[in-house]
C-alpha positions as CSV (number, residue, x, y, z in Angstrom):
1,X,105.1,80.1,109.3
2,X,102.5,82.6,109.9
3,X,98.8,81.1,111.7
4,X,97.1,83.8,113.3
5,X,95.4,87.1,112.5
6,X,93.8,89.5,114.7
7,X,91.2,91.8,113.8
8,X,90.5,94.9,115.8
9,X,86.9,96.4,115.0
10,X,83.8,95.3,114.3
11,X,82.0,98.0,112.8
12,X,80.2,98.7,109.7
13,X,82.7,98.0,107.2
14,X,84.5,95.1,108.7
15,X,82.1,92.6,107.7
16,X,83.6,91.6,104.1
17,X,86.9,91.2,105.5
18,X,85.9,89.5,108.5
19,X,83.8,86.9,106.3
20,X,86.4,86.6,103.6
21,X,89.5,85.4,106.4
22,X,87.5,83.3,107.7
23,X,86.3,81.7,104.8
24,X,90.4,81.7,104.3
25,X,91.0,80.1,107.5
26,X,89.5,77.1,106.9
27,X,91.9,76.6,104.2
28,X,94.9,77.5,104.9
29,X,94.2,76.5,109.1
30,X,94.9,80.0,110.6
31,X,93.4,81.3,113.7
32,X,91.2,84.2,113.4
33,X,89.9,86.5,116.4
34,X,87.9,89.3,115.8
35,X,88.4,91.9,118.7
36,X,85.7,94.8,119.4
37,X,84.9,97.2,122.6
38,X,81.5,95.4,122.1
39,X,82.1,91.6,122.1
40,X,78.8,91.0,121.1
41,X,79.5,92.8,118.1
42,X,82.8,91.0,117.3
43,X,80.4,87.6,117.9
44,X,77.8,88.9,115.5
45,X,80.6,89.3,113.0
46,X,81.8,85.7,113.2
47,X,78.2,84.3,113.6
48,X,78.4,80.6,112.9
49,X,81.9,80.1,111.5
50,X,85.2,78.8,113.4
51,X,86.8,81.8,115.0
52,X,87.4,83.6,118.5
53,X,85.8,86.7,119.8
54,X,87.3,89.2,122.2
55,X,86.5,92.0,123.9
56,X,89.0,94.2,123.3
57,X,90.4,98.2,124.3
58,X,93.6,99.6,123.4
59,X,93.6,101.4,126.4
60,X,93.6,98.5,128.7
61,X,96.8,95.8,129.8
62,X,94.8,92.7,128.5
63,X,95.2,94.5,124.7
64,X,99.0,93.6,124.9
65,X,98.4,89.8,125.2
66,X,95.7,89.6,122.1
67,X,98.2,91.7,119.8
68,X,101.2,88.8,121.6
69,X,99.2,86.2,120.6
70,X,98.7,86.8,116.7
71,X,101.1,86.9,113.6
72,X,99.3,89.9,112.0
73,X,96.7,92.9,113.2
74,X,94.6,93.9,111.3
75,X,93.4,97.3,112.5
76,X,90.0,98.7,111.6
77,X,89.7,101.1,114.9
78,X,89.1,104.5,114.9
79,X,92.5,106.2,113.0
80,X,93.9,107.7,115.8
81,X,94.4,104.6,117.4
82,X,96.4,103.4,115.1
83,X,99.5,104.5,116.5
84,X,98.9,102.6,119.9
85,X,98.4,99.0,118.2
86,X,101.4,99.8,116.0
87,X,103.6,100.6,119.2
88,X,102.6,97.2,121.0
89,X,103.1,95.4,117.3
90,X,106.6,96.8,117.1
91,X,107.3,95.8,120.8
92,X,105.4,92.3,120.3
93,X,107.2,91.8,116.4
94,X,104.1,91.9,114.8
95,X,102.8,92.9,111.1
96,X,100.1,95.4,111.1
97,X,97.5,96.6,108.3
98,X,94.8,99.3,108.1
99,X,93.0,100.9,105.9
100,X,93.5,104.7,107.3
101,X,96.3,107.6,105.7
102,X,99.5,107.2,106.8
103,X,100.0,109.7,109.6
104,X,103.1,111.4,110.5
105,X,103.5,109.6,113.7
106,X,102.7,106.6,111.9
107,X,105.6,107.1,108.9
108,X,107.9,107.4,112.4
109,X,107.9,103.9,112.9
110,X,108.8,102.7,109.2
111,X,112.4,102.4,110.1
112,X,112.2,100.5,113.1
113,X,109.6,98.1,111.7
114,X,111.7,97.2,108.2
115,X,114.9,96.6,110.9
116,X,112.5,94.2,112.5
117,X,111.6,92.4,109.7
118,X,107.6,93.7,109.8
119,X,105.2,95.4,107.0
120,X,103.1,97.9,108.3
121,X,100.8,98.3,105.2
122,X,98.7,101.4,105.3
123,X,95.9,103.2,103.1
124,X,94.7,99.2,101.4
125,X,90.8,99.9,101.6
126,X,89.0,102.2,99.2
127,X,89.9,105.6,99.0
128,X,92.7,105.4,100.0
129,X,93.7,102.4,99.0
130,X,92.1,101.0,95.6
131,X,92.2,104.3,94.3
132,X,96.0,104.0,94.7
133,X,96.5,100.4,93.0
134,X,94.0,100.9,90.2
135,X,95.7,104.4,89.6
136,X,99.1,103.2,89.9
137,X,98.2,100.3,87.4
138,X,96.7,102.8,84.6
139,X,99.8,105.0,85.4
140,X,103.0,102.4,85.0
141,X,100.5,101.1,81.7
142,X,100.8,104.4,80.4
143,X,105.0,104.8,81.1
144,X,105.9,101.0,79.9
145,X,104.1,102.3,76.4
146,X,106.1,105.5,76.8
147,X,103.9,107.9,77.3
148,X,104.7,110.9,79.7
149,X,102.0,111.8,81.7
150,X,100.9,115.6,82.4
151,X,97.6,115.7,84.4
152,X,96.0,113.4,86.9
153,X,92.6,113.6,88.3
154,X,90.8,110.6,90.9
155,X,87.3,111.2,92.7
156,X,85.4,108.4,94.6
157,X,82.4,108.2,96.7
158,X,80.1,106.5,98.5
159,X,76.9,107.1,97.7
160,X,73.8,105.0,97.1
161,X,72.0,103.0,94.2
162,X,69.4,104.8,92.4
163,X,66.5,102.6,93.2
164,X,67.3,103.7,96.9
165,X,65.3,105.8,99.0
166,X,64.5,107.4,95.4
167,X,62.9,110.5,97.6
168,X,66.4,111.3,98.9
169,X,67.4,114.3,97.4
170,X,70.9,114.1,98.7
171,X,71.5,111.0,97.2
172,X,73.1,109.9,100.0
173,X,73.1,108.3,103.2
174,X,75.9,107.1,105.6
175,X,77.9,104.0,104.4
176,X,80.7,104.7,106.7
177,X,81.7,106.2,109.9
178,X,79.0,108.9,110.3
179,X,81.2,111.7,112.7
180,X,83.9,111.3,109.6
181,X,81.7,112.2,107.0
182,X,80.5,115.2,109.1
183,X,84.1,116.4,110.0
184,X,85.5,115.9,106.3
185,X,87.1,118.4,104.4
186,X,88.3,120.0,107.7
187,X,91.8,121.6,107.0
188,X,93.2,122.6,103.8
189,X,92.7,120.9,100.6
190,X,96.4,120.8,98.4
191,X,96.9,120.1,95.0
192,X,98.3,121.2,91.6
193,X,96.2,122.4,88.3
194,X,98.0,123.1,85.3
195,X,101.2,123.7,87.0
196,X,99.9,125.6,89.3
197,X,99.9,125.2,93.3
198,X,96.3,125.4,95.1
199,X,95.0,125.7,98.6
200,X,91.5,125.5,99.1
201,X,90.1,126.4,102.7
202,X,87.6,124.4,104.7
203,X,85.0,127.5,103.8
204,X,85.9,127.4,100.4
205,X,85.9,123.6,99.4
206,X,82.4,122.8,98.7
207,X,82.0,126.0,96.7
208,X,85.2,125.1,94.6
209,X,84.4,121.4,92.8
210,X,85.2,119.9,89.8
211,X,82.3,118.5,87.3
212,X,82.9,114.7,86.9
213,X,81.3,112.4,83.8
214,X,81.3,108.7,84.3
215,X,80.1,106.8,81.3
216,X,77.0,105.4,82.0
217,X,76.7,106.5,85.3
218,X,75.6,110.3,85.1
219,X,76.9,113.6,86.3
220,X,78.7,114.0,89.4
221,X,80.7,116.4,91.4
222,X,84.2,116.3,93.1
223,X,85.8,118.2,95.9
224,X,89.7,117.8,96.5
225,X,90.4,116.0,99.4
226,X,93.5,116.6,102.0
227,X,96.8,117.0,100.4
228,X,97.1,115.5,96.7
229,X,100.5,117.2,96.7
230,X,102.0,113.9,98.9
231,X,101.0,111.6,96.1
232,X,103.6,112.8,93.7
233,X,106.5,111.2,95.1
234,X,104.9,108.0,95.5
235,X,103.1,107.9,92.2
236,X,105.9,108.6,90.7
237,X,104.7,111.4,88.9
238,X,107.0,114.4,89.7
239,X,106.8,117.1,86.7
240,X,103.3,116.4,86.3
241,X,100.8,119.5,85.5
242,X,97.4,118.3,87.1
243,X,97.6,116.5,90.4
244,X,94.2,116.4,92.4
245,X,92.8,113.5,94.2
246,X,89.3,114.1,95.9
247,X,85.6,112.8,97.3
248,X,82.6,112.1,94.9
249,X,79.2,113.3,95.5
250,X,76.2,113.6,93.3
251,X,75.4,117.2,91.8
252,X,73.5,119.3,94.2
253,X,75.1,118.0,97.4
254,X,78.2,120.3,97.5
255,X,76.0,123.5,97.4
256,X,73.3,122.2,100.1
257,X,76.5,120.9,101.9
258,X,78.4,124.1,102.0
259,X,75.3,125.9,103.6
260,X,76.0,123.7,106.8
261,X,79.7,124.1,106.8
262,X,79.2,128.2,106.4
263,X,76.9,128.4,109.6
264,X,79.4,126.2,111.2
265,X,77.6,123.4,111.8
266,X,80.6,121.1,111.2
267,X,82.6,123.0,114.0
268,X,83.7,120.2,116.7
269,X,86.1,122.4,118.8
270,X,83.4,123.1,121.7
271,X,81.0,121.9,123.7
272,X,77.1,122.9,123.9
273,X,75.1,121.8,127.1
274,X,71.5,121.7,128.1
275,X,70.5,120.5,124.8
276,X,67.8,118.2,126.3
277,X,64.7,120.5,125.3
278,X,66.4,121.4,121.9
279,X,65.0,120.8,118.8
280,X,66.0,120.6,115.2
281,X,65.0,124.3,114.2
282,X,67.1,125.8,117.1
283,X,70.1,123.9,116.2
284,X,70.1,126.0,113.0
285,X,68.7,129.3,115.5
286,X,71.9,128.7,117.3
287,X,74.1,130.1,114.0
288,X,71.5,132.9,113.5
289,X,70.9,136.5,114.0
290,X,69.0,136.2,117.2
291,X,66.4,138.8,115.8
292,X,65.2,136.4,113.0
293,X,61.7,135.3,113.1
294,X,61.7,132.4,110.3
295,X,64.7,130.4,110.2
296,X,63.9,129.6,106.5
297,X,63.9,133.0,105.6
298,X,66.9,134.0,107.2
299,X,68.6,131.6,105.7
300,X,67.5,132.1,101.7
301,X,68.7,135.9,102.3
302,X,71.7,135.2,104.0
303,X,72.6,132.7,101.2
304,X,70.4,134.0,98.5
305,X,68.6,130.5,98.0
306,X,65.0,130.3,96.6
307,X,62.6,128.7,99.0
308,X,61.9,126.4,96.7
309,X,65.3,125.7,95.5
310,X,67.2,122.6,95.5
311,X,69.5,123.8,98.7
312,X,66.4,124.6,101.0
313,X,64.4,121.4,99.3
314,X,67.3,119.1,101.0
315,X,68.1,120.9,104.0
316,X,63.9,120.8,104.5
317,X,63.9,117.2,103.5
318,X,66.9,116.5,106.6
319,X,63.7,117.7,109.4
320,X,65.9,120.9,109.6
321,X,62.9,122.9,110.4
322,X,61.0,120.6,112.6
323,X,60.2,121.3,116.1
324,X,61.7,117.4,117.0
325,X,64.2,117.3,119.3
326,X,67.5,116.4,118.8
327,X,68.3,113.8,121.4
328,X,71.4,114.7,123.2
329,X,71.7,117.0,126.4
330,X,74.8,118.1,125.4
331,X,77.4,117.9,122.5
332,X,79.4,119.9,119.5
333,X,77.6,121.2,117.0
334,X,79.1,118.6,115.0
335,X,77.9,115.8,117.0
336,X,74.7,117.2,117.3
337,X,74.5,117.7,113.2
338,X,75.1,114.1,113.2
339,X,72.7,113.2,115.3
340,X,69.9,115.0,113.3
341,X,71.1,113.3,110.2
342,X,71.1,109.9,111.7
343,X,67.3,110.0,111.6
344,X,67.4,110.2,107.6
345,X,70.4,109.1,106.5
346,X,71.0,106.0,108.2
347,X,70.6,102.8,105.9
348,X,67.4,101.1,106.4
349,X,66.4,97.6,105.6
350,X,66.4,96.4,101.3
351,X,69.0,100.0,101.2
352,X,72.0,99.8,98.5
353,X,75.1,101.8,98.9
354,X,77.2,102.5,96.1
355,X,80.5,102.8,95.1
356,X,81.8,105.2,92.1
357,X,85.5,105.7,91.8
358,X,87.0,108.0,88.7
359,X,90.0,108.5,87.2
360,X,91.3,110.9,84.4
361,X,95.0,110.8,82.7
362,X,96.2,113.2,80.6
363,X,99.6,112.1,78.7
364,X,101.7,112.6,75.5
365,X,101.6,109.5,73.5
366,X,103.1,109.2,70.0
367,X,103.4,112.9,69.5
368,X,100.2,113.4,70.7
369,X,98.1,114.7,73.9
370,X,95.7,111.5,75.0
371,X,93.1,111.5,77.6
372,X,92.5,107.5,79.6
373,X,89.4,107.4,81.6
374,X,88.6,104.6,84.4
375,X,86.0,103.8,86.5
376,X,84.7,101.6,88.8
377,X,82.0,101.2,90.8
378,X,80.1,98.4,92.8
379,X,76.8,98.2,94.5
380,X,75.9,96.8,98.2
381,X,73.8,94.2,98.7
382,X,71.7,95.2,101.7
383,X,72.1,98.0,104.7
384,X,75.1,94.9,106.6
385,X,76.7,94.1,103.4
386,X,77.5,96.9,101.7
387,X,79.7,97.6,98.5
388,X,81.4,100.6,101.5
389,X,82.2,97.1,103.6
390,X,83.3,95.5,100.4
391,X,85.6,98.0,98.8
392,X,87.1,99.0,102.2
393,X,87.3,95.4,103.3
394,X,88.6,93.1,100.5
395,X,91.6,94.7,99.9
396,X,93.1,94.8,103.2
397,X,91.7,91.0,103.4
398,X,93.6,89.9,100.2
399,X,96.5,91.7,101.6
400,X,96.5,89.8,104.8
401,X,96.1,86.5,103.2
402,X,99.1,87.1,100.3
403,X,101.4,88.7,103.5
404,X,100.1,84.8,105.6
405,X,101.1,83.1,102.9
406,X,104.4,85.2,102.6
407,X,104.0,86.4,99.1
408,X,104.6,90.0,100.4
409,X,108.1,90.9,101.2
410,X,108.0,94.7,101.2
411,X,108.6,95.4,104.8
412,X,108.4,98.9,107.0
413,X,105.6,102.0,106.5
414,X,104.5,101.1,103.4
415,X,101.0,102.3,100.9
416,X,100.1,99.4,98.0
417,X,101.9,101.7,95.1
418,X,104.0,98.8,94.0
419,X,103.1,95.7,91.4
420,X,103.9,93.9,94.4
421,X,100.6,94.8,96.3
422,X,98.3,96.1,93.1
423,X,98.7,93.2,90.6
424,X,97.3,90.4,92.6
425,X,95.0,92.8,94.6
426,X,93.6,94.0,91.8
427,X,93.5,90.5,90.2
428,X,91.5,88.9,92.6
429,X,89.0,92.4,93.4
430,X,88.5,91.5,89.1
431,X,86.8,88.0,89.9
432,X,84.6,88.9,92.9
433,X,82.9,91.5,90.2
434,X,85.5,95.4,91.3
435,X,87.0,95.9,88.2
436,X,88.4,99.1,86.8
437,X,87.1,99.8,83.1
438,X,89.5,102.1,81.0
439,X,88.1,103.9,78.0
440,X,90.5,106.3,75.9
441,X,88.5,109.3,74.5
């Protein structure tokens, strides 16, 4: 009988799944401890409800005997710790569940996990991880009618509500791990349009997006994200024409966006120092001919943007050309892009994230070609609880509580693709108001 859960990570989108398990706990009488490098944090997290907090870092002995103690880990660390916790779970004989892509090193230990009787469950938070289970239910839907499906398109972002920070002409702030967000797209994008393979460089992919309509929503636009290729297997949708899974953003953000990435701005491979008398306007000198005189001019000739264009108007709006200074005495350019953008883009008291997932099947039905749309989406409440901490949280939460209550027997390295994960996932997501709408057009 399983009692105890143990949740690593405190951060910003660990308070829905923190509050729901414990709500849990009082029910069912399990243990929760919420573990963070900052146990004020993990405190904060609790606040007045029955539950332990550690201080806790994988890097140190002590780690071992927190993992010992529980029945299932819940990891919500940075992704490349992952690998650690799942090593002490396997020698310890515990489950594990995250919400991060199943890394190569990670698939390594599927064998040894189902031999000992233990579910690592991987990618159960947003994207991935609703986007699989609401796809997957549209998709086996679609085959139990008989239809054979040809194309597959997903997007999702995080963005926020229109009535926030309606000056923002990004339309968009950070809603989850800032150095992520400012690192993404790093590598090459893979996937397949009309039967045709694609690989889309890092300096190409904001300059190669796909227009997305929501109903009711407006117009956004899509850039493919990592390797959509992987997803064929495990979707089940081998001989399909379309496959392309990718991140959300509202029209105009790509092209500002790309600007950024071409001046290598996103680069985190080396180290600047002496930053301490730096300010915002020689960040962007440092990627310039060192003979320009106007940093706004350079830049509308070397990109041919209008000075009053939308590109300039957001990168203007960021404090790129300010004489502030950064803040840091030394860092990547990456880290110190981050840091600039922290000033504006950081979620503010009465601020509203929100969530806007898309799908788009193509399929022969009937003797006909069909197209099924689904969407969902979900707004925050405030800057703590946000529809980011929601839609990342929940799922992994229910998951925990169905594994607790051992209505989960898939075992190993496992992604929620089955009925077994999506039905009562998706079920419950439906009554706490995430619900995927389908519309056939």
């Amino acid at each position: 009988m399983l009692k105890s859960i143990l949740i690593l990570g405190a951060g910003r989108s660990s308070s829905s799944l923190i509050s729901y398990l414990l709500a849990a706990s009082k029910i069912n009488n399990w243990s929760i401890t919420v573990g963070d490098f900052s146990i004020e944090a993990a405190r904060d997290r609790i606040g007045s409800a029955t539950g332990q907090a550690i201080q806790f870092d994988i890097t140190k002995p002590e780690s071992r005997e927190a993992i010992a103690k529980a029945d299932v880990v819940i990891s919500l660390i940075p992704a490349n710790l992952h690998p650690l916790v799942a090593k002490l779970c396997l020698q310890e004989g515990k489950h594990l569940l995250t919400a991060s892509y199943v890394s190569d090193e990670m698939k390594s230990f599927s064998k040894e996990a189902h031999e000992k009787g233990l579910l690592f469950l991987n990618e159960c938070g947003l994207d991935p991880g609703i986007d699989h289970m609401s796809a997957m239910q549209v998709i086996d839907k679609i085959k139990a009618l008989g239809g054979k499906l040809f194309s597959f398109e997903s997007f999702t972002g995080g963005l926020i509500a229109p009535e926030t920070d309606p000056q923002n002409p990004w339309r968009y702030k950070f809603t989850w791990n800032p150095r992520n967000v400012v690192t993404a797209g790093q590598g090459t994008a893979k996937f397949l349009r009309d039967g045709k393979y694609k690989f889309i460089s890092y300096q190409q992919l904001f300059k190669r997006t796909t227009p997305v309509s929501v109903l009711g929503y407006g117009e956004y636009e899509g850039y493919a994200n990592r390797d959509s290729l992987k997803y064929l297997e495990s979707y089940g949708l081998s001989g399909i024409k379309t496959m392309i899974r990718g991140t959300l953003r509202n029209k105009g953000y790509c092209d500002a966006w790309n600007v950024l990435v071409q001046l290598g701005c996103c680069d985190d491979t080396y180290v600047i120092e002496n930053l301490d008398s730096f300010t915002h306007l020689d960040f962007l000198s440092l990627f310039m001919d060192s003979n320009s005189t106007s940093v706004e001019k350079t830049l509308c000739t070397r990109f041919n943007l209008l000075p009053d264009g939308e590109e300039m108007k957001r990168l203007r709006w960021s404090g790129f050309f300010t004489d502030e200074k950064i803040g840091l005495s030394q860092g990547t350019p990456a880290q110190m892009l981050e840091h600039i953008l922290q000033k504006r883009w950081k979620l503010v008291a009465r601020d509203k994230d929100f969530i806007v997932m898309w799908h788009r099947f193509g399929f022969e039905l009937g003797g006909r070609n069909r197209v099924m749309e689904a969407y969902l989406t979900c707004t925050g409440i405030n800057e703590n609880n946000t529809a980011m901490a929601q839609t990342v949280g929940l799922p992994l939460a229910i998951a925990a509580k169905l594994l607790m209550q051992g209505k989960i027997k898939s075992r190993g390295v496992v992604v929620p693709v089955s009925p077994e994960f999506y039905k009562p996932i998706l079920e419950e997501l439906g009554t706490l108001g995430i619900k995927l709408e389908e519309k056939e057009r």
